[in-house]
Each structure stands twice: as C-alpha cells, then as structure tokens.
C-alpha positions in Angstrom: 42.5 5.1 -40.5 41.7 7.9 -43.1 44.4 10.6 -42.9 43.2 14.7 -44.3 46.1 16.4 -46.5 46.1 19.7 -48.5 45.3 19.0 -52.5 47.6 19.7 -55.4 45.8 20.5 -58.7 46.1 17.1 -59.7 44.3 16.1 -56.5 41.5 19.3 -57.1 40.3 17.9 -60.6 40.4 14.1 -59.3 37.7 15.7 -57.1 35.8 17.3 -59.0 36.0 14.9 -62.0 34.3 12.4 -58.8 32.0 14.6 -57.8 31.0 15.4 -61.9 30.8 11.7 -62.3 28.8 10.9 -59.3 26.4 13.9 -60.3 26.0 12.4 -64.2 24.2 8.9 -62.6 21.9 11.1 -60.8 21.0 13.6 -64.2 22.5 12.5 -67.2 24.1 15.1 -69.5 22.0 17.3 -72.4 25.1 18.1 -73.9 27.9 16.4 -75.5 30.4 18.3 -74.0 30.7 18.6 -70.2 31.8 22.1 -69.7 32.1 24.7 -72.6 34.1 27.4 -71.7 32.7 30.9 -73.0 35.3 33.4 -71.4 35.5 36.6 -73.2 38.0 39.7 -72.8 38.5 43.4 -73.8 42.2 44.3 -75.1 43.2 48.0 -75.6 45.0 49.4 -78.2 48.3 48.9 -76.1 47.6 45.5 -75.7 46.3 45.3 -72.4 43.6 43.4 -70.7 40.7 45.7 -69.7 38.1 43.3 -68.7 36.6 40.2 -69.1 34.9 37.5 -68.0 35.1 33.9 -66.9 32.0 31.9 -67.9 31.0 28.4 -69.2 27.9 26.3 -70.2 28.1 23.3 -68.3 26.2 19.6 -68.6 22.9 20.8 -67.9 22.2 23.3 -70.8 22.9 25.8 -67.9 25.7 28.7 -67.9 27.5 30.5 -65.2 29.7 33.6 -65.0 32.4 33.1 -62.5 33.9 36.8 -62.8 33.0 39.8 -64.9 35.7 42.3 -64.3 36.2 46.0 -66.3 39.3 48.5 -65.3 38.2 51.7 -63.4 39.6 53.7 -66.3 36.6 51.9 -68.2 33.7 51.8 -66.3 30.8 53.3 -67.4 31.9 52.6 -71.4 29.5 49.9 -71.9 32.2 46.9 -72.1 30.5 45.3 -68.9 27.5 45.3 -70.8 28.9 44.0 -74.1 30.9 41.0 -72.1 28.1 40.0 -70.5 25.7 39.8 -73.9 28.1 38.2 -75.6 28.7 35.7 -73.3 24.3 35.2 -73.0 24.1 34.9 -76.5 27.1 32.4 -77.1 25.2 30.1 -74.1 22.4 30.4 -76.1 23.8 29.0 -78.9 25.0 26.3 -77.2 21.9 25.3 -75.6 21.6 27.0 -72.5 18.1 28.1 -70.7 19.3 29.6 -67.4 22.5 31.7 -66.5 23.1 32.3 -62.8 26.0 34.0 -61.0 26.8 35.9 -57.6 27.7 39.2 -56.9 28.4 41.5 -53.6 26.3 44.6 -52.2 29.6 46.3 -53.2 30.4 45.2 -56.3 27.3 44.6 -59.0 23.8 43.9 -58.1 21.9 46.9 -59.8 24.3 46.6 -63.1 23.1 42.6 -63.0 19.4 44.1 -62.5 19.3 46.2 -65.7 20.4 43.4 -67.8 17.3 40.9 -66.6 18.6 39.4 -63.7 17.0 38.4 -60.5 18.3 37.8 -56.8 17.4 34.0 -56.0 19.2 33.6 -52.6 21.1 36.3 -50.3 23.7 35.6 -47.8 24.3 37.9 -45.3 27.5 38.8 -43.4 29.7 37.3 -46.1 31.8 38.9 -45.6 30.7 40.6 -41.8 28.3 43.5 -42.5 27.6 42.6 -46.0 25.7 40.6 -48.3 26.4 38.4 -51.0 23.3 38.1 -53.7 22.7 34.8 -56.2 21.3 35.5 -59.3 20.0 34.4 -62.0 18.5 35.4 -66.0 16.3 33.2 -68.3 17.8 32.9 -71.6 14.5 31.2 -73.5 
C-alpha cells in the first residue's frame, strides 16, 4: 500500500534529481554541467534590488528564464532589456541554441516580441479569462 504525503525540500530535489536522471538515459547531456545558473540583477545606488532575473542553461544546450522582474519606478529605463541580453548572450557562451520562457496577456508578451521572440503554445483561462503564452528565441 503506497501512502501520498506533502514534500519537504529535501524530498522536492530527490524528485527532480529522479526525474533529471531518468531523462539523461533517454538524451544524454551536451554539457558538462547539468544546470548553469545565469541569474542577473539591477542594484540602485541605495542598495536595493530593482530587477532581475532568474535564468539557467540546462543539459540540453537550451536556456530558460524563469522570472524577469523590473520595479514600477523603473520601467521603461531599458534594464528589462539589458537583463534579458545579458542573460542571451551569457547562454550563448555556454552553448545554448534555444531560450524559451512564459509570460501572461498581462504581464510581457509584446516587450518579449521586440526582443525576437515568438509564441509557441497559448493556454487559455490560466488564470479564468486570460491567457498564458510560451515562447521562445533562437540564439544561433
């Protein structure tokens, strides 16, 4: 009799380090290491964090942005743009061909658009009444 419980951390990266495992028989890695972790942030001169983003290169010579995030005091100064091309052309140097990330009718998409990227998938209603758009950029 199997038995479902909620995961500690601990129990979260036994997971994934499974599920990365299992994945490595299927496609071996291009890369020596597994994840490569290009996160970037903007500091102002008080020392606070203005923006940044979360983003990594992983096995596959593929990289991903998990957040790109700029204070309303800063928008429209350029730093989303300068985070995000930083972060391209580090992945490039590490190998990668293909970025992807997601973004919400609310939040990005046309910013993503000027900088190359196109919608791959859409989901609607997530959440109810809106959509949620995959994307991607080809870094050859």
């Amino acid at each position: 009799m199997y038995q479902l419980h909620p995961c500690s951390e601990e129990d979260k990266k036994s997971i994934i380090d499974g599920l990365v495992a299992y994945n490595l028989t299927c496609v071996p890695a291009v890369q020596e290491e597994l994840f490569i972790d290009l996160s970037r942030k903007v500091v102002s001169e008080a020392g606070t964090v203005i923006g940044g983003i979360v983003a990594r290169v992983y096995c596959w010579n593929c990289a991903d942005v998990d957040a790109l995030w700029v204070s309303e005091k800063y928008r429209g100064d350029g730093l989303g743009k300068k985070l995000l091309l930083q972060v391209e052309a580090a992945a490039r140097e590490k190998g990668a061909r293909f970025i992807h990330l997601d973004t919400f009718d609310f939040q990005a998409r046309g910013f993503y658009e000027n900088q190359g990227y196109e919608v791959f998938g859409v989901l609607d209603n997530c959440p109810e009444g809106h959509k949620r758009y995959y994307m991607k950029k080809c870094l050859l």
